[in-house]
C-alpha positions in Angstrom: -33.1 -90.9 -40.8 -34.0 -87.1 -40.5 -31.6 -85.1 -38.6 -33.6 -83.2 -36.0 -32.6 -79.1 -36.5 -32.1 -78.1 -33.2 -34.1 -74.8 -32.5 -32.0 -72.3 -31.7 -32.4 -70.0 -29.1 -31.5 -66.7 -28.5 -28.6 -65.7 -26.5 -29.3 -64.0 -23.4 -26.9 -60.7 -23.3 -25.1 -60.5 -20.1 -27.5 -58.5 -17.2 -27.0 -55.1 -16.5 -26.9 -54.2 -13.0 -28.5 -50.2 -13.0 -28.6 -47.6 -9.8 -32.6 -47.4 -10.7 -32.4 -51.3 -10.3 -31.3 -51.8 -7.3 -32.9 -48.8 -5.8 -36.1 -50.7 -6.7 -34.8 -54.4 -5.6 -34.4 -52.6 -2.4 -37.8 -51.3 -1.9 -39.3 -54.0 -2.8 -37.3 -55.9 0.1 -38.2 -52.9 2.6 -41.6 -52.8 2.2 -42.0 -56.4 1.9 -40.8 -57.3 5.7 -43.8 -57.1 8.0 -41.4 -55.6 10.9 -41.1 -52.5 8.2 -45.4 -51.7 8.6 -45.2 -52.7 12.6 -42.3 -50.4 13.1 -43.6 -47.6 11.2 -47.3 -48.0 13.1 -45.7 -47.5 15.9 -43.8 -44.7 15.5 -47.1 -42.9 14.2 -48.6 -44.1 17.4 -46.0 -43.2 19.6 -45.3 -40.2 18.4 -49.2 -38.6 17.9 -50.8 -40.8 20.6 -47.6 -39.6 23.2 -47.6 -36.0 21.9 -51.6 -35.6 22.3 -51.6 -37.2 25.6 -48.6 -35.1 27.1 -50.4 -31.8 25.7 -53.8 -32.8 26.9 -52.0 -33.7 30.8 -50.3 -30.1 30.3 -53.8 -28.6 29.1 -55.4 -30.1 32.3 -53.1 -29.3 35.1 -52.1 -25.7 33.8 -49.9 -23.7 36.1 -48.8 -20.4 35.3 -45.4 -19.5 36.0 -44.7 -15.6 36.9 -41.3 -15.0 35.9 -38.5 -12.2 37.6 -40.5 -9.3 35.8 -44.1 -10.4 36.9 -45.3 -11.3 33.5 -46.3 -15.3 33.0 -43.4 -17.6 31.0 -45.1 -19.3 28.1 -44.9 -23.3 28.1 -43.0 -24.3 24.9 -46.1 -25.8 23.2 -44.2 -27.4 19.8 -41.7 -29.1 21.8 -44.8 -30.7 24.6 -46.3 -32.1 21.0 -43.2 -33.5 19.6 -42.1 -34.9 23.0 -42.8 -38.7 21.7 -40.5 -38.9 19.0 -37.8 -39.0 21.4 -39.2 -42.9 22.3 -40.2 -43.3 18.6 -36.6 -43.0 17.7 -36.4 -46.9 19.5 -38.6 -48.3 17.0 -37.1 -46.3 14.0 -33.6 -48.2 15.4 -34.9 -51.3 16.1 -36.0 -51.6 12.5 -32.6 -49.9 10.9 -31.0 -52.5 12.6 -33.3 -55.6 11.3 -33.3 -54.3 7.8 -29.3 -55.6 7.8 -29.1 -58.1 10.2 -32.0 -59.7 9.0 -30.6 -60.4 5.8 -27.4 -61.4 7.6 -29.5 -63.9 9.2 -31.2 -65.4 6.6 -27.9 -65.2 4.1 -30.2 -63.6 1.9 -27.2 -60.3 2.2 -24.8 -63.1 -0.2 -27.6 -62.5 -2.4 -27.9 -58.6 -2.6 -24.3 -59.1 -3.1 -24.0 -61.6 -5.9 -26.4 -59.2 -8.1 -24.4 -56.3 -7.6 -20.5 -56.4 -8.7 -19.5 -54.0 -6.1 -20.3 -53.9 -2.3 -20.5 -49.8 -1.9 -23.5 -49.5 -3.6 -25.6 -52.5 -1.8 -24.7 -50.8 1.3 -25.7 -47.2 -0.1 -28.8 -48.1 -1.7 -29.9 -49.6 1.0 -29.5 -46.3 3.7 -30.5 -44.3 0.9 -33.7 -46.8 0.4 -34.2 -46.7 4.1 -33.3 -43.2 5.0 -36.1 -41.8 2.2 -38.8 -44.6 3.8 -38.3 -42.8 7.8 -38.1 -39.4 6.5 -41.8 -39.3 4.4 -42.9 -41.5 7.2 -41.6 -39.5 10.3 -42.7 -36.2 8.6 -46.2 -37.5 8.5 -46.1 -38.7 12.3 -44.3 -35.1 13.3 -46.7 -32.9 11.5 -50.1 -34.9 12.9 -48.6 -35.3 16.3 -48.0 -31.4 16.2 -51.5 -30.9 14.8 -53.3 -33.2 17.6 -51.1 -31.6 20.3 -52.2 -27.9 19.2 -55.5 -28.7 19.3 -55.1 -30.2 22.9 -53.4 -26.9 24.3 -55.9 -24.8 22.6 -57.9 -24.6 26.1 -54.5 -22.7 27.2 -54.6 -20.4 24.8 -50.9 -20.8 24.0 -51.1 -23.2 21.5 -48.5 -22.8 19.0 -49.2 -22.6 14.6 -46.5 -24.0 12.2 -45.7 -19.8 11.7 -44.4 -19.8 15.1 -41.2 -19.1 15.4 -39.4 -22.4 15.5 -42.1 -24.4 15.1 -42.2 -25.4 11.7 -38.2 -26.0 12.1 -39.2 -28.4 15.2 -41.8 -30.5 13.0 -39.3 -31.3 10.4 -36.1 -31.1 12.4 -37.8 -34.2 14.3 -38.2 -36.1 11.6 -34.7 -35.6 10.7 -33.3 -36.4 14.0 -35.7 -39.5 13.5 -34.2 -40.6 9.6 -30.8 -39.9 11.2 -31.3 -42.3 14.2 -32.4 -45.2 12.0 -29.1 -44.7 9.6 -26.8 -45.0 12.5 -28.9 -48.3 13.1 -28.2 -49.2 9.6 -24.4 -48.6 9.8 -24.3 -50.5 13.0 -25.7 -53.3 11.5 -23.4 -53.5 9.0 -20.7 -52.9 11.3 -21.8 -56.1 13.8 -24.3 -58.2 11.5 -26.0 -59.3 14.9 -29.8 -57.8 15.7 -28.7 -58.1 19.6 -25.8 -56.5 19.3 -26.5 -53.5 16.9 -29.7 -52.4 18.7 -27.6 -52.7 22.2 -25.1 -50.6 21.0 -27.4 -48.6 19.5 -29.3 -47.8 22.9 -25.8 -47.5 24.4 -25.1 -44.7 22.4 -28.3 -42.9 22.5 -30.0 -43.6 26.1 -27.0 -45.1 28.0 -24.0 -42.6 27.2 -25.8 -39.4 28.8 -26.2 -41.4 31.9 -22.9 -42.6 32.1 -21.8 -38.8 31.2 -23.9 -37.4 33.8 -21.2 -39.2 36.3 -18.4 -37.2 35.1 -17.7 -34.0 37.4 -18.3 -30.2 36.0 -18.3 -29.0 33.7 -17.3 -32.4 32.2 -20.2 -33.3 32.3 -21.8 -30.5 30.4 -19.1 -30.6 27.5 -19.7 -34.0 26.9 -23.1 -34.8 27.2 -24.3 -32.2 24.7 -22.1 -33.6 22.1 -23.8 -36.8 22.1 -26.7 -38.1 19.5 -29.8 -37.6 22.4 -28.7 -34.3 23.9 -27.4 -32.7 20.4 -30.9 -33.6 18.8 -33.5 -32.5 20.9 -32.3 -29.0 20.8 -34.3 -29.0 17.4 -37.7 -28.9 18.9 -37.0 -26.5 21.8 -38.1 -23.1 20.6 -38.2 -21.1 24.1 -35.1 -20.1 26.2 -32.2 -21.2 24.5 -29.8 -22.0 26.4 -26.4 -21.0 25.2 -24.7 -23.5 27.0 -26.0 -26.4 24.5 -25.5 -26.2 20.6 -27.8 -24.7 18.2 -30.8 -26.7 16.8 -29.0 -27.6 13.5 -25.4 -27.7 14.6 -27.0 -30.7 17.1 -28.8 -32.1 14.1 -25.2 -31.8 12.4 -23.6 -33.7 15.4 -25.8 -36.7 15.1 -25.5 -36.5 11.3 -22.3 -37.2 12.5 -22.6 -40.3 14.3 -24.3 -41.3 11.6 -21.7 -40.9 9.1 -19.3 -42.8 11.0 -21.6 -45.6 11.5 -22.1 -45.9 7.9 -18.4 -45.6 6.8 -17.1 -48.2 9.4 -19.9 -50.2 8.0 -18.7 -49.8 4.2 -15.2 -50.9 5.7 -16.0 -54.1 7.2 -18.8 -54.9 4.4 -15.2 -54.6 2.1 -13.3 -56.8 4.3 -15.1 -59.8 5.8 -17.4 -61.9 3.7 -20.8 -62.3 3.5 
């Protein structure tokens, strides 16, 4: 009898695991979850369709205000445009908070773990990923919605331009206060690994803690309230009157960058100590 040669095949080299690669194994998972395109609709929804209809309102039922010297107090037009992003910031949440849990969920995260040797870098990637997706898309809603609301105050006359002062730092500040919102999601969602809980602590945080600060006595009250996420990053798009009282636009953008931060890090802590 012939002996049959076995054909030989060729050895498969162990897999490399590159930064590029998993930057791209993570878009690929971002983009592919319908919740990702729902979320982001309705931030560009909320954000133009809310700014346009709160400058066309303002447009409509125009008051002018005389002010101490007799001379009429301009409306703060950029900040009556950008006005919805401060509801968009729930959807941008809702969705940093899915992106992790969801895969907590499913136990597809033992997956996204087994490919990569080390945890840091799932976890990373993925805010990086995420972070990038919310600030192209949020820069996009910011700028239209300005746009749209301009064009409803023009009747007033005091329509704003992106050279007015503060302006262009409002439009862009916005969408950072935006990107920053959904990466405290993120870390949160690392941190509990339940949808319920991370988006109820994340509307704690944001929408419940002023209240609940607003109960302390002055000036208690004052001090806390404008260290925390909501109050410390809506300064950015207010370009009258500053009040010197609150922080300045970018040190509150720096404050929820924060928040952020710590979400993140506590999330890289327990991703390191409790399995998948």
């Amino acid at each position: 009898m012939t002996a049959v040669n076995a054909v030989s095949q060729p050895e498969l080299g162990p897999g490399r695991v590159t930064w590029i690669g998993v930057v791209r194994s993570e878009w690929i998972k971002l983009r592919s979850l319908r919740s990702t395109w729902y979320s982001f609709l309705a931030v560009v929804l909320i954000i133009d369709g809310l700014g346009t209809l709160f400058s066309a309102v303002r447009a409509h039922r125009m008051e002018n205000v005389i002010g101490p010297d007799g001379k009429i107090i301009g409306i703060d037009a950029t900040q009556i445009s950008l006005r919805g992003a401060f509801l968009a910031q729930l959807a941008i949440g809702v969705l940093g908070a899915l992106v992790i849990t969801g895969e907590y969920a499913t136990g597809m995260i033992r997956s996204s773990l087994a490919a990569v040797p080390r945890r840091q870098p799932v976890l990373w990637t993925k805010a990086a990923v995420f972070a990038a997706t919310v600030l192209v898309v949020s820069l996009v809603a910011t700028l239209l919605g300005f746009l749209l609301g301009q064009l409803a105050l023009a009747s007033t006359h005091q329509q704003a331009t992106l050279s007015t002062p503060g302006a262009l730092r409002a439009v862009i500040g916005s969408a950072v206060y935006l990107t920053l919102i959904g990466l405290l999601a993120v870390g949160l969602g690392f941190l509990i690994r339940s949808t319920a809980g991370a988006i109820a602590t994340l509307v704690g945080i944001v929408l419940v803690a002023p209240l609940l600060a607003n109960a302390l006595p002055s000036p208690y009250s004052d001090d806390v309230i404008k260290y925390l996420p909501l109050s410390a990053g809506q300064r950015i798009i207010s370009t009258l009157n500053p009040d010197p009282n609150q922080l300045a636009p970018w040190a509150g953008i720096g404050v929820t960058a924060l928040y952020a931060l710590a979400a993140l890090v506590a999330g890289a802590v327990v991703l390191n100590r409790r399995d998948a």
